[in-house]
C-alpha positions as CSV (number, residue, x, y, z in Angstrom):
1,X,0.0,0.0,0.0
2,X,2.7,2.4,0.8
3,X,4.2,1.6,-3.0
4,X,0.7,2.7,-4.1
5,X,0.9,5.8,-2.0
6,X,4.2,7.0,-3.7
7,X,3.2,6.4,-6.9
8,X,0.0,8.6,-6.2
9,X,2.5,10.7,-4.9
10,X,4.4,11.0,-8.1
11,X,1.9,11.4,-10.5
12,X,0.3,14.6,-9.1
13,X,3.4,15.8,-9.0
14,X,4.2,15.0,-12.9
15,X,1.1,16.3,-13.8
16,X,1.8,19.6,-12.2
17,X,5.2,19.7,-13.4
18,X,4.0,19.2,-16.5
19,X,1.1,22.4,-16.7
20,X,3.9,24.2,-15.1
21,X,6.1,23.5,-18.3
22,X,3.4,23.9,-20.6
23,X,2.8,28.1,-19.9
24,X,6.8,28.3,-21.3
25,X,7.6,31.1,-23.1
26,X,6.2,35.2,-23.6
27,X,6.6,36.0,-27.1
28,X,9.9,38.4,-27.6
29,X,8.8,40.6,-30.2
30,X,7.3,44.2,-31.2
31,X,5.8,42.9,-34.1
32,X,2.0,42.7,-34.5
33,X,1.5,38.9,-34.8
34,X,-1.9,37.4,-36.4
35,X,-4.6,37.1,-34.1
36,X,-4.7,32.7,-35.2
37,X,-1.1,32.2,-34.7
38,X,1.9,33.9,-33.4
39,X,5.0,32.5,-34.5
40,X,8.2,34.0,-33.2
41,X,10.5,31.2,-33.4
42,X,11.0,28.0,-35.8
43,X,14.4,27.3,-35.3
44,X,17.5,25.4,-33.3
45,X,15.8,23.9,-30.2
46,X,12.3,23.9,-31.3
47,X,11.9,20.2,-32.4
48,X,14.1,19.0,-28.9
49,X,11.2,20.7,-26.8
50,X,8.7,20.1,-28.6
51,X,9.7,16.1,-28.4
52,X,10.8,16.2,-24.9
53,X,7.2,18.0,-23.8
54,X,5.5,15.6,-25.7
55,X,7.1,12.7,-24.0
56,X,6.8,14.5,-20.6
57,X,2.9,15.6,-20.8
58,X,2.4,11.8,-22.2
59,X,4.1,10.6,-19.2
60,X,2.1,12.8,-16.5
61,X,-1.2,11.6,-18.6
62,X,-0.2,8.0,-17.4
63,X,0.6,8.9,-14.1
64,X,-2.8,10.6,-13.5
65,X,-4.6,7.5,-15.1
66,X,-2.8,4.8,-13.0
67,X,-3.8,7.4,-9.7
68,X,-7.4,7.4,-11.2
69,X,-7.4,3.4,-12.0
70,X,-6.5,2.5,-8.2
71,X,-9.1,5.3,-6.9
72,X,-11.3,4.1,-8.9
73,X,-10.5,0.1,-7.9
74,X,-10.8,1.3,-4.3
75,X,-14.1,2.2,-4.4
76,X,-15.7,-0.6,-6.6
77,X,-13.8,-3.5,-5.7
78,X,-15.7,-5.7,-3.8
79,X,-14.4,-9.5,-2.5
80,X,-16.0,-12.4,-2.5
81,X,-15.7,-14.2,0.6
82,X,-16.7,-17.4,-0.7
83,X,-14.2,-17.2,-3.7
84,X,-11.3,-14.5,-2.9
85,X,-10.1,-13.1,-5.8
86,X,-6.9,-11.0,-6.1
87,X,-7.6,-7.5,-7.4
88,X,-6.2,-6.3,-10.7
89,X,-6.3,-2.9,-10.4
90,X,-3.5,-2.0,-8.4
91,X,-1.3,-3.7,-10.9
92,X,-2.8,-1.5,-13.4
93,X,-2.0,1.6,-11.5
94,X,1.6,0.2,-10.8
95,X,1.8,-0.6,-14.6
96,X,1.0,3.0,-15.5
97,X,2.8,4.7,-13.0
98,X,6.4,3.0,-14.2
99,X,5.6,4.0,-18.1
100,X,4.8,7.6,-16.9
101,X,7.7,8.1,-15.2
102,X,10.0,6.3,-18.0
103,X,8.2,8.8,-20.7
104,X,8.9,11.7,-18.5
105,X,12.6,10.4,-17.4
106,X,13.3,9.9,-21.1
107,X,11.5,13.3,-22.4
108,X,12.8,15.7,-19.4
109,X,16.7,16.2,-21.0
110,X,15.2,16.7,-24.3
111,X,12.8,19.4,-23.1
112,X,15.4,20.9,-21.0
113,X,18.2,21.1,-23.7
114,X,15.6,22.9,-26.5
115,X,14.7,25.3,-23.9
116,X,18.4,25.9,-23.2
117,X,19.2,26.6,-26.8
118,X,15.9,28.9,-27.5
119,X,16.6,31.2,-24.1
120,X,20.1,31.6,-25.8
121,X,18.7,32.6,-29.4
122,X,15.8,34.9,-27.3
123,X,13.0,32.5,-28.9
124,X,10.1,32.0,-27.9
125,X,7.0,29.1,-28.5
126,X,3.9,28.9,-30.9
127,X,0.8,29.9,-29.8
128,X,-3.0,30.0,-31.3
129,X,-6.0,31.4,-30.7
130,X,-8.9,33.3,-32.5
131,X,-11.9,32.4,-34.6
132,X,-9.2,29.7,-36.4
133,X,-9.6,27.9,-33.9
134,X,-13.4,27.6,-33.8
135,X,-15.9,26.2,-35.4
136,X,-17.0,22.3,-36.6
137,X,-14.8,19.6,-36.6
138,X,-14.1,15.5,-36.7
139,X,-11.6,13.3,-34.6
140,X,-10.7,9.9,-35.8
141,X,-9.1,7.6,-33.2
142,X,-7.3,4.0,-32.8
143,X,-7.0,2.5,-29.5
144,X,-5.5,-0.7,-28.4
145,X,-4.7,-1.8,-24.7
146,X,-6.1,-4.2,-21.7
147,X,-8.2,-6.5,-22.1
148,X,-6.7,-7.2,-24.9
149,X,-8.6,-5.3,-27.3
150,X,-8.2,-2.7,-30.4
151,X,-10.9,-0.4,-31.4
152,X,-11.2,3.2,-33.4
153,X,-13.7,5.6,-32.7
154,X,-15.2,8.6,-35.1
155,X,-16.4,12.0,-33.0
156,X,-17.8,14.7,-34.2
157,X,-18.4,17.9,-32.4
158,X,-17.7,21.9,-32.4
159,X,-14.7,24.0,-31.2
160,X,-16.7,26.7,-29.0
161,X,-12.7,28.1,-28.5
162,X,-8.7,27.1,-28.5
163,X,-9.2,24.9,-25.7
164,X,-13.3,23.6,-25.5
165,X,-14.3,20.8,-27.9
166,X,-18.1,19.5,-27.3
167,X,-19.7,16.9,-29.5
168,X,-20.5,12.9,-29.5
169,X,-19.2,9.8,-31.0
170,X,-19.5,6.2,-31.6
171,X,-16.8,3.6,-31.3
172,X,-16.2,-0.2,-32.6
173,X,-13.6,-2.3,-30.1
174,X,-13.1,-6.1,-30.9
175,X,-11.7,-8.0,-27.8
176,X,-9.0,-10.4,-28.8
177,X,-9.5,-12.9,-25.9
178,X,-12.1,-15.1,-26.9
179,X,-15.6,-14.7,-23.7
180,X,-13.8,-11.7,-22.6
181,X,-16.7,-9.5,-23.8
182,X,-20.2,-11.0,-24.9
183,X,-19.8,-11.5,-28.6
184,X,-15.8,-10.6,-28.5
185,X,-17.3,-6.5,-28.9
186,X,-18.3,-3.8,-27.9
187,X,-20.1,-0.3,-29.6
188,X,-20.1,2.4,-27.6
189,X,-22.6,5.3,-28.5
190,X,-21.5,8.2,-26.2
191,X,-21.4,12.7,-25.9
192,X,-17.6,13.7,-25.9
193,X,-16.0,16.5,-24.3
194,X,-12.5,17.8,-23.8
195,X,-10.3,20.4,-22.3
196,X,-7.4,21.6,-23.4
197,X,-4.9,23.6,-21.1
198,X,-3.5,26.6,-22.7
199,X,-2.9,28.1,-26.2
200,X,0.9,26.8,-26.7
201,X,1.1,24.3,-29.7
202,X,1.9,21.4,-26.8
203,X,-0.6,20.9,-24.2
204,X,-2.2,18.7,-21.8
205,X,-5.5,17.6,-22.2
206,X,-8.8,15.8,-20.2
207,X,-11.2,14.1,-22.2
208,X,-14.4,13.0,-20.5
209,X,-17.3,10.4,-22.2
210,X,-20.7,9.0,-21.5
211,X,-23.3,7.2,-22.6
212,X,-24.2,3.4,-23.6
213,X,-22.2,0.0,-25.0
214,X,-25.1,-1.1,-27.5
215,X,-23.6,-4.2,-27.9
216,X,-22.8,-5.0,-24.0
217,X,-26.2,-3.3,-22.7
218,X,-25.2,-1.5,-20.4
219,X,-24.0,2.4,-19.3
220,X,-20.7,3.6,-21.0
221,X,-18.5,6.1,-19.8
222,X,-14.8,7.4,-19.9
223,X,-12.0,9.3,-19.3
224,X,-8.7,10.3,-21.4
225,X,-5.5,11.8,-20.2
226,X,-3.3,13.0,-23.0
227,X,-1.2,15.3,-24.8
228,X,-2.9,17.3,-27.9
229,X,-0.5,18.9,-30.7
230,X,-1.8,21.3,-32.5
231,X,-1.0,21.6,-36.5
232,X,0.8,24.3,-37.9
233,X,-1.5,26.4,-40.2
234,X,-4.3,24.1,-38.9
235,X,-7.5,25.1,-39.1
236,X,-11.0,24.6,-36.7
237,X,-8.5,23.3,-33.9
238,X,-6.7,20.6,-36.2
239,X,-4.6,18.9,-34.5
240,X,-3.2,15.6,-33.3
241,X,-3.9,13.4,-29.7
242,X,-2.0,11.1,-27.7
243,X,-3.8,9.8,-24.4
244,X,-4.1,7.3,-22.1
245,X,-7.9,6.4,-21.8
246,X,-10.1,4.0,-18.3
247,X,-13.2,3.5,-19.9
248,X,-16.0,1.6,-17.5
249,X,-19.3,-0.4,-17.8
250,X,-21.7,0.5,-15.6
251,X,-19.6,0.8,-12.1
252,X,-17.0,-1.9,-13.5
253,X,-13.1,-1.0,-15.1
254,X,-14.3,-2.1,-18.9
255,X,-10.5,-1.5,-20.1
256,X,-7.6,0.6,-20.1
257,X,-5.6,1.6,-23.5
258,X,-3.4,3.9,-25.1
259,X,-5.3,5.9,-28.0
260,X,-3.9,7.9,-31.0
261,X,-5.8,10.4,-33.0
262,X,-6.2,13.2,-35.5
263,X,-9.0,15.9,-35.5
264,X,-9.8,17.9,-39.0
């Protein structure tokens, strides 16, 4: 228990060192910038930071999900006196907590080396904003991860502003482990939110769902942890997202994956 307590431990405080290094830099310039994108720097040091917060924010996003997974365990795990059973979930939690902390351990020189070399040249980082970043827009994403399972998921929705996406979606997962899931399936039918935390072109992001699994009858929900990077020149909030996702069934943990997308 005192293992779990550290690893809770260590993932708040990745995921506040990671908003922390997500604010980064003021822009350095007297120049008027476009009210979509300011750009004042493209240079030496930009692709090592953006790489190393990518790899950092991932890793916090891991952190916070194993934290949430043994919360979340805690609460709805209930034994069976007549047949103990051992629970899963603080494995899980375990599991997620050591690939957060080897993202962020392998992403933290990176970040720190980029920023090194754009404080020397006076850079600064991208940011957006404006109506650009508004208005209707898609997210295609793949997903694969515990149970075993893969899945994709098509969402559709409307950027309100830089950071507030609202809309719904419907997914397709097929469990490879044959009676893991009635029929080896399930198609979720769900509203979709998320929240994105600042305007830099590197963010953290939550993404929250519910509604209901048509194919296992019951009440859907999740939740994603993740790292959104926004395109270049993008428009309607383009971009692309990296998460680690706890979905449930009703009060139960339905699975735990790793999901990649793009929005358009």
């Amino acid at each position: 228990m005192k293992h779990i307590h550290r690893v809770a431990i260590a993932a708040i405080s990745l995921f506040i060192f990671a908003l922390d290094a997500s604010a980064q830099y003021a822009p350095q310039t007297n120049q008027p910038a476009p009210d979509h994108l300011r750009t004042e720097f493209t240079g030496k040091g930009q692709g090592m930071t953006d790489f190393g917060k990518t790899m950092m924010l991932t890793g916090a996003a891991f952190a916070v999900k194993g934290l949430a997974t043994f919360t979340l365990g805690s609460l709805t795990f209930v034994q069976d006196p007549e047949t103990p059973d051992t629970p899963l979930y603080p494995v899980f939690a375990l599991i997620d907590g050591a690939i957060g902390a080897g993202f962020t351990l392998i992403g933290l020189p990176f970040y720190l080396a980029g920023k090194g070399k754009m404080d020397d040249m006076g850079g600064s980082m991208i940011t957006f904003g404006g109506d650009s970043q508004t208005g209707p827009a898609g997210i295609i994403e793949m997903s694969m991860g515990l149970a075993p399972f893969v899945g994709i998921d098509a969402i559709g929705g409307y950027n309100f502003n830089k950071n507030i996406f609202v809309g719904g979606g419907i997914g397709y997962n097929h469990y490879t482990t044959a009676g893991l899931r009635q029929d080896g399936l399930s198609f979720p039918l769900y509203a979709h939110g998320r929240f994105s935390f600042g305007d830099k072109r590197i963010v953290p992001y939550i993404g929250i769902e519910a509604g209901v699994d048509l194919a296992q009858k019951g009440l859907y929900s999740g939740i994603d942890f993740g790292t959104r990077l926004r395109r270049i020149g993008g428009k309607r909030g383009s971009s692309w997202w990296l998460a680690s996702s706890m979905d449930m069934l009703g009060a139960d943990l339905y699975h735990i994956a790793l999901k990649f997308g793009r929005s358009f």
